[in-house]
Backbone as CSV, one residue per row, in Angstrom:
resi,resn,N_x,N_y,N_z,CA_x,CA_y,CA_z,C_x,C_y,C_z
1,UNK,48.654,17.387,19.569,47.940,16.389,20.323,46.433,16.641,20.270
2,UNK,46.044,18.082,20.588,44.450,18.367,20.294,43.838,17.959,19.002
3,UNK,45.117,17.726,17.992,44.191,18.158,16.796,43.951,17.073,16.328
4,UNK,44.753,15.786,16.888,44.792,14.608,16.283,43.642,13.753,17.354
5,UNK,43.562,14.165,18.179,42.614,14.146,19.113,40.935,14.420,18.736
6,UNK,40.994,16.082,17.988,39.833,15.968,17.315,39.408,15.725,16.050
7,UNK,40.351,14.623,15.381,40.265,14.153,14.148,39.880,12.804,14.702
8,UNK,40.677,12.171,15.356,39.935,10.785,16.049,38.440,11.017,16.198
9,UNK,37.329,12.167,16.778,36.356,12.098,17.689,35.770,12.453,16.136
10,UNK,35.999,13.047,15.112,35.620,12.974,13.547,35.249,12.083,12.750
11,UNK,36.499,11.209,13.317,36.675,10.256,12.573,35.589,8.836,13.500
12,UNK,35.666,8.702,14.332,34.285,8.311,15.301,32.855,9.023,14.450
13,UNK,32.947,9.972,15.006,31.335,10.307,14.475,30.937,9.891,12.841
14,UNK,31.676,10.187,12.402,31.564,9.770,10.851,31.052,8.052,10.840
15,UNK,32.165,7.756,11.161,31.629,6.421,11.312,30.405,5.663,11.968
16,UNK,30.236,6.449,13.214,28.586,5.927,14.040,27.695,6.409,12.642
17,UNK,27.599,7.741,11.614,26.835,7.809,10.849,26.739,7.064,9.831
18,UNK,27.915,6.803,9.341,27.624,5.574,8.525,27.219,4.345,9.264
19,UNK,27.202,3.624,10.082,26.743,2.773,10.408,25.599,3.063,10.939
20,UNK,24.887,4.258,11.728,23.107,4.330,11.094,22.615,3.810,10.114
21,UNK,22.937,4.899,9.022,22.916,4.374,7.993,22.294,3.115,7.375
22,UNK,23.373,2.510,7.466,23.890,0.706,7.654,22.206,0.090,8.015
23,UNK,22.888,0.620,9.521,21.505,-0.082,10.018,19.794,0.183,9.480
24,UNK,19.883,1.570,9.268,18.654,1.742,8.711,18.305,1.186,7.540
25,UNK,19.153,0.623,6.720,19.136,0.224,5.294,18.555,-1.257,5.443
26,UNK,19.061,-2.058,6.404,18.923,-3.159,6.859,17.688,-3.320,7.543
27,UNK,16.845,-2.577,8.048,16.215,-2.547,8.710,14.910,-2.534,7.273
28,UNK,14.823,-1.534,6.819,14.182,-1.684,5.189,14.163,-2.455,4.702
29,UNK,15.561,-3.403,4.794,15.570,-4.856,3.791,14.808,-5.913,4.397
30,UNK,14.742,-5.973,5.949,13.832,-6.722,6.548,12.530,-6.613,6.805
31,UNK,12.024,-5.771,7.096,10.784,-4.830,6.531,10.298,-5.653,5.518
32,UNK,10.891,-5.323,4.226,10.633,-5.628,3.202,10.534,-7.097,2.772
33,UNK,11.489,-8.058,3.327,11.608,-9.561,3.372,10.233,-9.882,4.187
34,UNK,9.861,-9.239,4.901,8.808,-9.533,6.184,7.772,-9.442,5.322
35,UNK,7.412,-8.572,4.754,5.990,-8.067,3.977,6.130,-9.168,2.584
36,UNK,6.832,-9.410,2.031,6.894,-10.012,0.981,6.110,-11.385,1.466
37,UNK,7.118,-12.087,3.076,6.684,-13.355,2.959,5.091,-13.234,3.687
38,UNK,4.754,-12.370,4.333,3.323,-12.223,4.717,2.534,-12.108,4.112
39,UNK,2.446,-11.173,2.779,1.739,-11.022,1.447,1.975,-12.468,0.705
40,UNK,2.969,-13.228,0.276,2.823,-14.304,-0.302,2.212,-15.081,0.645
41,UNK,2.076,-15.513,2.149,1.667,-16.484,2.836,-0.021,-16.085,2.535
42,UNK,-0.879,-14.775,2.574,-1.741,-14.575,2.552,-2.440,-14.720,0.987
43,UNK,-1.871,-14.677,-0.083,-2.178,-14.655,-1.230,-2.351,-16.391,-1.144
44,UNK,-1.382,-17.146,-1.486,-1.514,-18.643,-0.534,-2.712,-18.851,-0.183
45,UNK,-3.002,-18.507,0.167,-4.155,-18.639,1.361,-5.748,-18.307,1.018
46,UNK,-5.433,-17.168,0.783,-6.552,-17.045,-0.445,-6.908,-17.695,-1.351
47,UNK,-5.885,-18.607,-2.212,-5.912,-19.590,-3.103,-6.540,-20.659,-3.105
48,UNK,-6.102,-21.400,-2.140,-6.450,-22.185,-0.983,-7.585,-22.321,-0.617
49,UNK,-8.174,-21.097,-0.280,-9.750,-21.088,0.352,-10.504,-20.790,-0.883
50,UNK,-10.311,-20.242,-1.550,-11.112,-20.086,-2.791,-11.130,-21.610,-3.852
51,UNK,-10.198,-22.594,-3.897,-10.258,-23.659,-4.285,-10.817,-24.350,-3.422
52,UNK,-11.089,-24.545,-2.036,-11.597,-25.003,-0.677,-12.629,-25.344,-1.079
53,UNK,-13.314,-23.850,-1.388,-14.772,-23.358,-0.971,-15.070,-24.055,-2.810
54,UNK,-14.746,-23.896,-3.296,-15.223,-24.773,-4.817,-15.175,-26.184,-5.094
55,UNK,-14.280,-26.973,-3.843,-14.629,-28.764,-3.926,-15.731,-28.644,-2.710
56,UNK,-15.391,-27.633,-2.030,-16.804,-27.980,-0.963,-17.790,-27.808,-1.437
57,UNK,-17.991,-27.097,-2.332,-19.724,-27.134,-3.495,-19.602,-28.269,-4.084
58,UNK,-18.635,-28.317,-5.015,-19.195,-29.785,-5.657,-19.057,-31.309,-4.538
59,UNK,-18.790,-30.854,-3.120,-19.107,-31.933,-2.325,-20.550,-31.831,-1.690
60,UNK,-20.918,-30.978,-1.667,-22.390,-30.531,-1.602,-23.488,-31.092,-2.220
61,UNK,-23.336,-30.835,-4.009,-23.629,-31.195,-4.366,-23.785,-32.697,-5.014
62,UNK,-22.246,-32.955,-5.003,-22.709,-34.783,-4.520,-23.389,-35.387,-3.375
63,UNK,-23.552,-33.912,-2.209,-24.372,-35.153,-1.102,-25.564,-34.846,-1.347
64,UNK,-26.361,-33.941,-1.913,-27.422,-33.869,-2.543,-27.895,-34.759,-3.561
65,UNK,-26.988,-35.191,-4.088,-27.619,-36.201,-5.177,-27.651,-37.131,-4.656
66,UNK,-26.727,-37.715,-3.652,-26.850,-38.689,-2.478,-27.975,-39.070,-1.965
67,UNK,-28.120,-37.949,-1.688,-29.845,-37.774,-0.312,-30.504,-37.752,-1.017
68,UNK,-30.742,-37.409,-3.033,-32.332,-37.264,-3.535,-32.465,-38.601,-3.750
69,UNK,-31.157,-39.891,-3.597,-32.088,-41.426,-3.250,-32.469,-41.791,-2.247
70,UNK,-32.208,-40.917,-1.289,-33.069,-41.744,-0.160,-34.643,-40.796,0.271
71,UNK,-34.668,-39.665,0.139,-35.804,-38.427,0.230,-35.547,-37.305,-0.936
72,UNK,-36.606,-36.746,-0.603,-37.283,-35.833,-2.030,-36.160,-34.976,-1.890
73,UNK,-35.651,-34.569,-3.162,-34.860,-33.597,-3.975,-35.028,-32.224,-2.787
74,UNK,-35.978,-31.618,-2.734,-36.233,-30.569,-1.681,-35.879,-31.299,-0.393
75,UNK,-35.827,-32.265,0.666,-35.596,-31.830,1.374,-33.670,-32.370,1.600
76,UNK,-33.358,-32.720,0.532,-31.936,-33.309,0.222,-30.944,-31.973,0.159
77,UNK,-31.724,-31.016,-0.334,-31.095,-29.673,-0.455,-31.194,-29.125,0.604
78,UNK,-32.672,-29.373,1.917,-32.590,-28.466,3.034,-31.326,-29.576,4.168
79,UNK,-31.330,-31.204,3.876,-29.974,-31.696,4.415,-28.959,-30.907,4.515
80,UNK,-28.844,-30.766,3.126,-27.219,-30.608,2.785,-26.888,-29.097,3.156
81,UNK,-28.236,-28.011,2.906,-27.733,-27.095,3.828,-27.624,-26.976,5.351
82,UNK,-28.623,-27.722,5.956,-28.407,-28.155,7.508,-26.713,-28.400,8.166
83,UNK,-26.379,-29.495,6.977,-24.812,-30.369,7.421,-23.928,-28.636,6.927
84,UNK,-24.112,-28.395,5.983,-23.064,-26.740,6.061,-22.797,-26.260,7.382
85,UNK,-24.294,-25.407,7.592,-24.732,-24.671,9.088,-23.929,-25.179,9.805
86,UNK,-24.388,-26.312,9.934,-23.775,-27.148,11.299,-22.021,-26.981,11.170
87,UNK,-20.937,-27.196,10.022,-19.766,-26.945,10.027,-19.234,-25.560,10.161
88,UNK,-19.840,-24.811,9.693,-20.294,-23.340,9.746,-20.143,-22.753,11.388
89,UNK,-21.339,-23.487,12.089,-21.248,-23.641,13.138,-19.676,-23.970,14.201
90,UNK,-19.806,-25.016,13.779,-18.426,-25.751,14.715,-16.911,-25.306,14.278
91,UNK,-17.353,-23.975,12.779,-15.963,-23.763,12.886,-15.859,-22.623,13.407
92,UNK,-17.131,-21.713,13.858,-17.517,-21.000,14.337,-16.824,-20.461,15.963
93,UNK,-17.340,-22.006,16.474,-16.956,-22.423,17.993,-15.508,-23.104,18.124
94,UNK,-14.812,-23.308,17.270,-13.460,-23.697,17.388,-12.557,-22.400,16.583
95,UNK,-12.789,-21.412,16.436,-12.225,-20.112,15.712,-10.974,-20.123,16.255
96,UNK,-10.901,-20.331,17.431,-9.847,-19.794,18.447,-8.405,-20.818,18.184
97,UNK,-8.311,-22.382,18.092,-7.313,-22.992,17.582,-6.948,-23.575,16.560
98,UNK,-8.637,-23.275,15.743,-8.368,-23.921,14.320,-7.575,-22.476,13.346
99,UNK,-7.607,-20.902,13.680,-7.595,-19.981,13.027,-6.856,-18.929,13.904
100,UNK,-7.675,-18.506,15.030,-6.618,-17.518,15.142,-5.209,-17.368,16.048
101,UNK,-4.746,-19.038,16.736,-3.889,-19.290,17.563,-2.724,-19.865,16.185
102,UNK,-3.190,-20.107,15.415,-2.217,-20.423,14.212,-1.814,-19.014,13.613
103,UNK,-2.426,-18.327,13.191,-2.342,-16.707,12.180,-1.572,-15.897,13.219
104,UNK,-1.938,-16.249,14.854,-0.948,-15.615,15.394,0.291,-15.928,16.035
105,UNK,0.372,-17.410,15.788,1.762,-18.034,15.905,2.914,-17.721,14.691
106,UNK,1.873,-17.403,13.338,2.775,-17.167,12.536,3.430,-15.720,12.137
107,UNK,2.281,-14.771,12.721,2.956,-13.136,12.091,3.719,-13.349,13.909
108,UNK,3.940,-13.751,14.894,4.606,-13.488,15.887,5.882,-13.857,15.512
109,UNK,6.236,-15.155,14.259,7.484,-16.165,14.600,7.819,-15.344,13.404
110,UNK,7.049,-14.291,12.514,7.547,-13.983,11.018,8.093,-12.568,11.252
111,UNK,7.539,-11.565,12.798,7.908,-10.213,12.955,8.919,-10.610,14.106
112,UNK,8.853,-11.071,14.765,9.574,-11.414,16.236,10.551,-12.324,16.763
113,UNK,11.038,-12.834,15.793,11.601,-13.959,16.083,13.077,-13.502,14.999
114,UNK,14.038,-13.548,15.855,15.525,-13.316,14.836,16.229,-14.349,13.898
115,UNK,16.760,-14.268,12.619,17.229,-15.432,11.827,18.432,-15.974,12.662
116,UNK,18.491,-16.763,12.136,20.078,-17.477,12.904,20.919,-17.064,12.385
């Protein structure tokens, strides 16, 4: 009776270790699913802003050519950097829901949030 007794409590422990295990393995695989889609969302993103920031020059520079028909070439260029500043500005003062209430809705719903 003891012995089959302490083959059961063997046969238990063995098993809670394999299922560590288990779990730890799983835990790596999500880890890893996590970083993948955060690194691709950010690479994305980068893309994104770096193509952004290159139609926003050549929109620049169409409003410069814009403005050198209505005033001098110089001050069409100090316009068009004025109208930047100024977006520059206002994205400045809206940081908080245009940028960082989004970036942190998403690493919260991408680390914290369980699959179905």
């Amino acid at each position: 009776m003891k012995e089959k007794f302490i083959d059961e409590i063997k046969d238990i422990i063995g098993q809670s270790v394999n299922w560590m295990k288990l779990e730890v393995e799983y835990a790596k695989f999500t880890v890893a699913e996590k970083f993948t889609l955060l690194m691709t969302s950010l690479i994305i993103g980068a893309v994104c802003v770096l193509l952004g920031l290159a139609a926003l020059l050549m929109l620049a520079f169409a409003g410069v050519e814009l403005f050198k028909l209505i005033i001098s070439p110089a001050l069409a260029y100090c316009a068009m950097a004025g109208i930047i500043c100024l977006f520059i500005l206002l994205l400045y003062l809206c940081r908080r829901p245009l940028l960082l209430n989004p970036i942190a809705k998403f690493i919260t719903r991408l680390f914290f949030t369980p699959k179905d």
